[in-house]
N, C-alpha and C positions, 0 to 999 in steps of 0.2 A: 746259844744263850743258856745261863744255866743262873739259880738263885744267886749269883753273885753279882748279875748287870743290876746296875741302880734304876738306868735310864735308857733308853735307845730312843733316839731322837734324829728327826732329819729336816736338812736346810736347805731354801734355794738359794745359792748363790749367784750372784750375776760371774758373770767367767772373769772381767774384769778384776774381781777381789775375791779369787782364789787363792791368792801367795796369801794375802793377807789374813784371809779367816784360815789357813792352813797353817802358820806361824801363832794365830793363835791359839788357835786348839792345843801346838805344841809347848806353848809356854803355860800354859793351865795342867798341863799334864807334867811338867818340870816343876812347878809351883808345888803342888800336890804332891811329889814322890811318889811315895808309894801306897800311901792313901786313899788316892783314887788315880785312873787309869784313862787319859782321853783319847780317844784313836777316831781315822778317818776309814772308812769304809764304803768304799761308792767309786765313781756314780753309779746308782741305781738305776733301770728303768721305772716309768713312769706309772706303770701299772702295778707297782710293789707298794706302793702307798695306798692311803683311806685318806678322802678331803674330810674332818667334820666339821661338823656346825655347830658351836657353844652357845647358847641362850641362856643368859640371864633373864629371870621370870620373875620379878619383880611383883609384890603384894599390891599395889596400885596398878600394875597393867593390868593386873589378872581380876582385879578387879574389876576395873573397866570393858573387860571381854564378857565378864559374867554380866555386866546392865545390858549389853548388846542381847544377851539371849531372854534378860527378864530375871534375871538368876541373884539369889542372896550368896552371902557368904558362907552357909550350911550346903548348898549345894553338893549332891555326889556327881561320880562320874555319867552314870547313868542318869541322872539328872539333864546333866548337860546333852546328851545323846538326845533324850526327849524332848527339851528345848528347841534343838538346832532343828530336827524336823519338824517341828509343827511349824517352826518358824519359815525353815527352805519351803514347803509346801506353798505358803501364799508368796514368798518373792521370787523364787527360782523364776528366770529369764526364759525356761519352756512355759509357763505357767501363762494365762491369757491376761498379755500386761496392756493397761492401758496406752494409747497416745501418748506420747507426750514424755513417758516413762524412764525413768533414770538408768534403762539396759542393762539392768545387771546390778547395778552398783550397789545396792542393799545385798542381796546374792553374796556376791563379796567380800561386803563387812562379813555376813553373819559367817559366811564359810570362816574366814581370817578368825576370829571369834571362836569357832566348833575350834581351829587345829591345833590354837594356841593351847585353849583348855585343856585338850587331848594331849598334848604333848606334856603339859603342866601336871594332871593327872598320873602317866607315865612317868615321869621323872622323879616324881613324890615316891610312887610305890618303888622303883629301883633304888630310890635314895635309901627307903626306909630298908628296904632286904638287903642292900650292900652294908648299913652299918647294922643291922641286927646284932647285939650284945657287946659294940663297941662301947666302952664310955666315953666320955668328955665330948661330948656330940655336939656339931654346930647349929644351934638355935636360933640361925638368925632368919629370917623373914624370904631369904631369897631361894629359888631353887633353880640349877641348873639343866637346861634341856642339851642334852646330845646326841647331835645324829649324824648317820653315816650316811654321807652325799654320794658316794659313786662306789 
């Protein structure tokens, strides 16, 4: 690789429609000239790749994760961090739960709740340090979580 790839990207094909997406990789690359450049390289094995995980983090979800903790819309990170334990402390499913008791399942929410946040949190501060002194910056409402699954 060197600064002239645009892109490097990789697909699963079913084996069935290999002629096909390999005719057309070639005819985007005959489209294009010399413009841009479409080549096949593979197959790969399995363990050359990263699976990840794209979240959209929506101002309404994340909202709704902060009422689970008690939390306003001022809340910081550390905020949330303090929330989630006082709160796991009385439902955590080790904790001396009554009869009758819903097993976990507040436990749960709040955890679901704590990771979301965390992740929400995370994604804020990398968003803000990868555009540091880019202009024309996108201001809209959502922010992106990603992570690496395996």
């Amino acid at each position: 690789m060197d600064d002239e790839m645009v892109l490097n990207a990789a697909f699963l094909v079913n084996r069935g429609d290999v002629d096909a997406f390999v005719a057309t990789v070639e005819a985007l690359d005959s489209q294009y000239l010399n413009a841009l450049h479409f080549r096949i390289v593979g197959p790969l094995p399995c363990y050359s790749f990263y699976t990840l995980e794209v979240t959209a983090l929506f101002e309404e979800f994340i909202a709704e994760k902060r009422a689970v903790l008690g939390l306003d819309a001022r809340s910081c990170e550390a905020d949330v961090k303090k929330a989630y334990h006082a709160k796991a402390k009385v439902a955590h499913p080790d904790v001396h739960v009554p009869a009758g008791a819903n097993n976990g399942a507040d436990f749960t929410v709040l955890n679901e709740a704590y990771m979301t946040l965390h992740d929400y949190y995370s994604a804020l501060r990398n968003s803000a340090s990868s555009r540091h002194g880019h202009e024309g910056q996108d201001s809209s409402n959502v922010v992106f979580s990603v992570k690496i699954l395996n």
